[in-house]
Each structure stands twice: as structure tokens, then as C-alpha cells.
DRENVO-784164 format. One record per residue (C-alpha): x, y, z. Coordinates in steps of 0.05 Angstrom, whole numbers, plus 5000, padded with zeros to 4 digits. Example, Ala and Ser with C-alpha at 12.3 -4.5 7.8 and 13.67 -1.06 7.14 Angstrom:
BEGIN
524649105156/527349795143/
***
This chain:
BEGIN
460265698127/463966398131/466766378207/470367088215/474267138272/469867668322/462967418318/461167948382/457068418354/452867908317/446567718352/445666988378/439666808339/443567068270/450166618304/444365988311/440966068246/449366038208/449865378241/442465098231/444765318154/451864998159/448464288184/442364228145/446864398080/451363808104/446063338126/441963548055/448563338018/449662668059/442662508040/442762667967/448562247964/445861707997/438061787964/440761807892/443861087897/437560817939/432961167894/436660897832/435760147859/429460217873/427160547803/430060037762/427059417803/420159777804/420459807718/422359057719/415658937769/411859387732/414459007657/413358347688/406358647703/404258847643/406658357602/402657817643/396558297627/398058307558/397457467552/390757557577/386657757510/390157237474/388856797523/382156897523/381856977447/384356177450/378356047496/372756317455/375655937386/376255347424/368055527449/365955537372/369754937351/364954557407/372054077414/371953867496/379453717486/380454407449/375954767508/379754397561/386554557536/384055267526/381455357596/387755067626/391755567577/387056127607/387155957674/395255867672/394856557640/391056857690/394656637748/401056817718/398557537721/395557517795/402557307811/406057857776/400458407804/401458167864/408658207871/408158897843/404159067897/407658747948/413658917924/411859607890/408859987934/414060067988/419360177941/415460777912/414060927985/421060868007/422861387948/416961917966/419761858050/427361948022/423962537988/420362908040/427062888084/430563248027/424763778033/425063788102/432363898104/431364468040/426464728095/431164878151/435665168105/430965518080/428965768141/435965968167/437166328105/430766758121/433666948195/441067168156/437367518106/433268008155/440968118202/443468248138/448267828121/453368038172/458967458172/459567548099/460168308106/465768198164/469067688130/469568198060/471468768108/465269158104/461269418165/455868898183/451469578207/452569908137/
***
């Protein structure tokens, strides 16, 4: 932040809206920081759910593939052994989906709140820059020598 040393002629609001700027830029940095490593953890664990998941849904045709051979053979030991195969299959992949969603969901959530702070914090800075920008810039122009009326 550009802190010249007479600040009297500048209007309070202007004064308010340099420091709302200064802290939202530092609290905006803090959090990027602090989102990027939290974000990165949380990506990489949500591919592994989401690999575990589909691979689990990809044994599923075979599985059921097995079945129906087993069905045409008319062998009860075949049918057995491919309903047990099936059924081990298709738990396997509840299990999976369901730790994706339990597991999933508020990681993704976690990631979309860490988000909508960032834009919250681009939004007061935003907004400060707006009040500056109508005064006219007028610590920069003090602290390059220039009349802040001019």
C-alpha cells in the first residue's frame, strides 16, 4: 500500500477504502497460499475415489457376462459360483460408490467454500479499488509528487 506521509487532504472514506484494499489483498494472498495446498490434497484423493469408483463399475458387465454363461450352461455349481462372483462384484462397487460419496462430496465441497472466500475477498478488493478509482487515485499521485486535485 502507498502510505505518503500527509494523508490530510484525502477524504476518510478514500483513507478506509486504501486499507480495506491493503487487508483483503493480504488476507486474499494468505488464503491462496493456504487453498492451493488444501485444494491440491483434496484433488488428488478425490481421483483415487473416483478411480476406485469406476473401476468397481467396470467389473460389473463382466460380472454379469459370467452370470448369464453360467445361466445357459444350466450347471447349479457354475450358476452358484457365478452369482457369488456377481454378488461379490456388486458389493465391491456399493462400497467404492459409497465411499465416494461419503468421502467425495465434502472434499469437492470443501474446495467450492475455499473458493467462494477467494471471491469474496477479490470482492472487497474489488470494491475498494472502485472507491480509489472515483477520488482518483490520490496517494499514488502524492506519493509520485503530482497534485492529487490535478
Amino acid at each position: 500500500m502507498i502510505e505518503p506521509d500527509d494523508t490530510s487532504d484525502v477524504d476518510p472514506e478514500t483513507l478506509a477504502a486504501y486499507a480495506a484494499k491493503a487487508k483483503a489483498e493480504t488476507e486474499l494472498r494468505e488464503h491462496q497460499a493456504v487453498t492451493e495446498a488444501e485444494n491440491t490434497i483434496a484433488k488428488t484423493r478425490h481421483a483415487e475415489l473416483v478411480a476406485a469408483d469406476q473401476a468397481a463399475a467396470r467389473r460389473i458387465p463382466a460380472a454379469r457376462g459370467r452370470l448369464t454363461r453360467a445361466h445357459k450352461t444350466s450347471d447349479p455349481d457354475k450358476i452358484a459360483t457365478a452369482e457369488q462372483h456377481f454378488d461379490d462384484v456388486w458389493s465391491a462397487y456399493r462400497q467404492a460408490h459409497r465411499k465416494l460419496v461419503d468421502e467425495g462430496f465434502p472434499l469437492v465441497e470443501a474446495m467450492n467454500e475455499r473458493a467462494h472466500k477467494a471471491f469474496t475477498l477479490i470482492g472487497e478488493e474489488t470494491r475498494a479499488d472502485t472507491v480509489i478509482l472515483r477520488a482518483g487515485y490520490p496517494l499514488e499521485k502524492k506519493a509520485a509528487g503530482l497534485n492529487p486535485e490535478a
